[in-house]
C-alpha positions in Angstrom: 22.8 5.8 8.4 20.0 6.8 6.2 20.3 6.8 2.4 18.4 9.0 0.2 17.3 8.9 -3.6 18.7 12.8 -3.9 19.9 15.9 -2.9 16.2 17.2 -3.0 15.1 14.5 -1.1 17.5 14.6 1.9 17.1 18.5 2.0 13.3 17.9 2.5 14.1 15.3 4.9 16.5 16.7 7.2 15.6 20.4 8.7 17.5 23.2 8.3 18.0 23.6 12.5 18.8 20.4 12.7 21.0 20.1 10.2 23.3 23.7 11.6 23.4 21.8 14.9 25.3 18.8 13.2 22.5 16.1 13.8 23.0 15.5 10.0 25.8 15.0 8.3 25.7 14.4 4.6 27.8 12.7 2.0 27.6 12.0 -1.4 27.4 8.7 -3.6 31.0 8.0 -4.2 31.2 8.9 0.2 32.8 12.5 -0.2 32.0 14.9 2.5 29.3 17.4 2.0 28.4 20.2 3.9 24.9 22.8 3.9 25.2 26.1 2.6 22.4 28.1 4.1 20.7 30.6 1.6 18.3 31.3 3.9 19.5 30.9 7.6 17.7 30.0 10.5 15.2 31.8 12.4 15.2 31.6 16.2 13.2 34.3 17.9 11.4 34.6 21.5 8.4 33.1 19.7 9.0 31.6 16.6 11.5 29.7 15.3 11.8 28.5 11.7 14.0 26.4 9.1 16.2 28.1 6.8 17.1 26.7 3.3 19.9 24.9 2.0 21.9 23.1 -0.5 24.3 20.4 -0.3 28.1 21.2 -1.6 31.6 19.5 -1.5 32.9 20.2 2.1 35.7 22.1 3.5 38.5 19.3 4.0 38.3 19.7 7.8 34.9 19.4 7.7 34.0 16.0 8.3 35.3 12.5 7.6 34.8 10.8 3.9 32.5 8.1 4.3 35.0 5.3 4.5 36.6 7.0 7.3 33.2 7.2 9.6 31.7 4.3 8.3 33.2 2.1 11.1 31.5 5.2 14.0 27.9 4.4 12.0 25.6 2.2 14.5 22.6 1.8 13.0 21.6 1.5 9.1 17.9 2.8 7.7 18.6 1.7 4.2 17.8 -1.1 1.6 20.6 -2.9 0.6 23.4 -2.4 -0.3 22.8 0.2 2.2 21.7 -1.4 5.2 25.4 -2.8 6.5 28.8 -1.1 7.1 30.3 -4.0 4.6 27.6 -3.7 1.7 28.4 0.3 1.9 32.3 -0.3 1.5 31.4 -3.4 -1.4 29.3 0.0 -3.2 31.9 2.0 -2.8 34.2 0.3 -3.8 32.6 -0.1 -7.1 32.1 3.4 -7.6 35.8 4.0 -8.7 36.9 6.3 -6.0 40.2 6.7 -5.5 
């Protein structure tokens, strides 16, 4: 798991043909599913193949898991703390007043 600062910053992180083949998936910081909305899509040609644009919004609810559902499927964490353990991301959530 990989925190990021933003929206912005994960969009510039994570590339659009990547991110339509499900190597990324997103949430937000209270560990609600978010899905891309392409509004640009991707370009694969013969030649040339290029990143489309997105944006981050709430996800359908079949989407993908919240959060606290996957958290226990997450292997490895790429974050500072509270972000770098399964059990400091529950202790942040928690505190975040989700339901």
């Amino acid at each position: 798991m990989i925190t990021f600062e933003s929206e912005a910053a994960a969009v510039a992180k994570c590339e659009g043909l990547d991110v339509e083949s499900a190597d990324w998936l997103f949430w937000d910081d209270r560990g609600n599913s978010l899905e891309p909305l392409f509004s640009v899509p991707n370009k694969r040609g013969l030649f040339v193949v290029q990143n489309g644009v997105y944006f981050l919004v709430p996800a359908m609810p079949d989407h993908h898991a919240n959060l606290l559902e996957a958290l226990d499927e997450v292997r490895y964490f790429d974050s500072p703390p509270p972000f770098n353990s399964a059990e400091g991301v529950r202790a942040y959530l928690a505190g975040t007043g989700r339901p």
